[in-house]
C-alpha positions in Angstrom: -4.9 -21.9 -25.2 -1.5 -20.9 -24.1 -0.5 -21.8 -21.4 2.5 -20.6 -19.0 4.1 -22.2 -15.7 5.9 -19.9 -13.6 9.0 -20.8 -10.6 11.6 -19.2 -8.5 9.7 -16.8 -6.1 10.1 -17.1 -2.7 12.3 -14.9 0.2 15.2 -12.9 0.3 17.0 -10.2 2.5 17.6 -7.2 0.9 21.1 -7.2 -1.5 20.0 -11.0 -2.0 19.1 -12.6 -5.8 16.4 -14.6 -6.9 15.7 -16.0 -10.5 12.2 -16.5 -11.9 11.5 -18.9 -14.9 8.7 -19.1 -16.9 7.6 -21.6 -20.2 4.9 -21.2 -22.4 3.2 -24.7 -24.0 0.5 -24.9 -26.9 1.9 -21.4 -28.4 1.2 -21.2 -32.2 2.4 -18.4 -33.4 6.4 -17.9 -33.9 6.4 -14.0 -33.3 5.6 -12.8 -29.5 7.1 -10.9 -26.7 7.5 -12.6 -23.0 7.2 -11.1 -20.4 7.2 -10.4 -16.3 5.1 -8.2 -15.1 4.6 -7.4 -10.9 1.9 -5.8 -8.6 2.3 -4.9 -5.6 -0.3 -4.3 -2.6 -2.5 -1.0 -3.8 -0.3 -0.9 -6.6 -1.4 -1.3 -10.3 0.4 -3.8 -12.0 3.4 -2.7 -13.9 6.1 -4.3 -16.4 9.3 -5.1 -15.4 11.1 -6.6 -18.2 10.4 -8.2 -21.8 12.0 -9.9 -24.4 10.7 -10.8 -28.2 11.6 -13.8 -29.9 14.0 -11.8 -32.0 15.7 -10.9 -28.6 15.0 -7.5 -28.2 14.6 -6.7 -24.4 13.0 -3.8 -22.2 13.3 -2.9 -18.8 11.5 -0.7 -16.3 14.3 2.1 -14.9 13.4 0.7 -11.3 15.4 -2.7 -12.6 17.8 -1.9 -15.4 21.3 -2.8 -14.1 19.7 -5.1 -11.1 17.4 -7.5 -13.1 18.3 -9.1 -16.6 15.5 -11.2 -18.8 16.7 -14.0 -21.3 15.6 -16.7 -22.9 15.8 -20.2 -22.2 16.8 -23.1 -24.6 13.4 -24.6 -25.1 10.7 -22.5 -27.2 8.6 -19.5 -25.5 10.8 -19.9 -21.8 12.1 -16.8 -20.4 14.6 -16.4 -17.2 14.3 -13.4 -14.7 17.7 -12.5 -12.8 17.3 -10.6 -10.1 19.9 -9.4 -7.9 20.5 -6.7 -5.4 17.2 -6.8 -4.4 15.6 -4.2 -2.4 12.5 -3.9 -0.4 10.3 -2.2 -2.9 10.6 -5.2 -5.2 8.1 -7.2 -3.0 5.4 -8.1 -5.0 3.7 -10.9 -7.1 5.5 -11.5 -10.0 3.6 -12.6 -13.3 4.1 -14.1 -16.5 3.1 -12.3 -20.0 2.7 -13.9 -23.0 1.6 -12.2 -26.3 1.4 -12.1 -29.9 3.4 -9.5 -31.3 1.3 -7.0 -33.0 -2.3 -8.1 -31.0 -3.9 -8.4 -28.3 -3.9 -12.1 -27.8 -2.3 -13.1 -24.4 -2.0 -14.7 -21.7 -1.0 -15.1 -18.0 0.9 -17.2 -15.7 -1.3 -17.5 -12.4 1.8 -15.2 -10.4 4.8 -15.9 -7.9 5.5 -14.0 -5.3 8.7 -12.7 -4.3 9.4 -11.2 -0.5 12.3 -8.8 0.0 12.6 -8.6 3.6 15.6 -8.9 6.7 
């Protein structure tokens, strides 16, 4: 089972930048799309960003321009730059792993990040 270990959350003031990291262990398939997802209180959950592992990105229009996703050196790792953060981006950030083309995937267990003066 995949696994996937999540860091970075914590709390900034508004304007400030954070940067989440996440890496996948036991994958077995070579073809997948990584992901961070966020929920916030009474919110459904919601993507943020995504890259596949042919490179190809995706961005919600709430972060395009503030937050950039890339990949890391090791296998099935992904970065989350966030800068100019605002208010609205409080919420628990989580990890997405899955197979491209299926519905096999998996979930880090979430960080939260606090935007907040």
């Amino acid at each position: 089972q995949v696994q996937l270990v999540e860091s970075g959350g914590g709390v900034v003031q508004p304007g400030g930048s954070l940067r989440l990291s996440c890496a996948a262990s036991r994958i077995t398939f070579t073809s997948y799309t990584m992901g961070w997802y966020r929920q916030a209180p009474g919110k459904q959950r919601e993507l943020v960003a995504s890259i596949t592992s042919g490179g190809y990105t995706n961005y919600a229009d709430s972060v395009k321009a503030r937050f950039t996703i890339s990949r890391g050196d090791a296998e099935a790792s992904i970065y989350l730059q966030m800068n100019s953060l605002k208010p609205e981006d409080t919420a628990v950030y989580y990890c997405n792993y899955r197979v491209l083309h299926t519905n096999n995937e998996s979930w880090g267990q979430g960080t939260q990040v606090t935007v907040s003066s």
